[in-house]
C-alpha positions as CSV (number, residue, x, y, z in Angstrom):
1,X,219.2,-9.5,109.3
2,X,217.6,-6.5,111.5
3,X,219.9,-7.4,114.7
4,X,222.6,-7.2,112.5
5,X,222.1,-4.1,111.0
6,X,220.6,-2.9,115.2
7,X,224.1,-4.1,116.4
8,X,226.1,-2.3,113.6
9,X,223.6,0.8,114.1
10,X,224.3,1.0,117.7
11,X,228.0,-0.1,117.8
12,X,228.4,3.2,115.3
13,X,226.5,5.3,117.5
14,X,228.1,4.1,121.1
15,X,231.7,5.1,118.7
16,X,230.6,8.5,117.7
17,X,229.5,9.1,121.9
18,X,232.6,8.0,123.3
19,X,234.8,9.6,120.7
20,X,233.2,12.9,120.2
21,X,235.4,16.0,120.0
22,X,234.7,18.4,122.9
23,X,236.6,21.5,120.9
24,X,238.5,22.3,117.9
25,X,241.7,25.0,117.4
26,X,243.5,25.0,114.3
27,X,243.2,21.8,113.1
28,X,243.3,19.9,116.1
29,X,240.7,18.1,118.2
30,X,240.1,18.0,122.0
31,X,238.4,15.3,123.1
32,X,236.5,15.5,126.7
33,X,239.2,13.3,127.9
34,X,242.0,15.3,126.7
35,X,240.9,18.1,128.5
36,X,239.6,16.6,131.9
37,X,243.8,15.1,132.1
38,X,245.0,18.9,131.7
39,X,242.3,20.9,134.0
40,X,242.8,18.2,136.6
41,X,246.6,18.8,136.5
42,X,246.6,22.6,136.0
43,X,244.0,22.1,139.4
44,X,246.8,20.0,141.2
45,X,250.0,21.4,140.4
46,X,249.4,24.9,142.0
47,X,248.8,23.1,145.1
């Protein structure tokens, strides 16, 4: 019963890690991914 409820208890924190919002306007959510894709093609484009 404890490494089950370790597993779930980890699997829920690994979730909120990856998924975590980097900034918020409005009512929408940036995540760190989000915005790497757009400053690494506003840094390519003008090139």
């Amino acid at each position: 019963m404890k490494k089950i409820f370790s597993f779930l208890l980890l699997t829920a924190c690994i979730h909120v890690a990856i998924s975590q919002t980097l900034f918020t306007y409005g009512t929408n959510a940036v995540s760190k991914e989000e915005f790497l894709e757009h400053i690494i093609k506003q840094n390519t484009s003008g090139r």
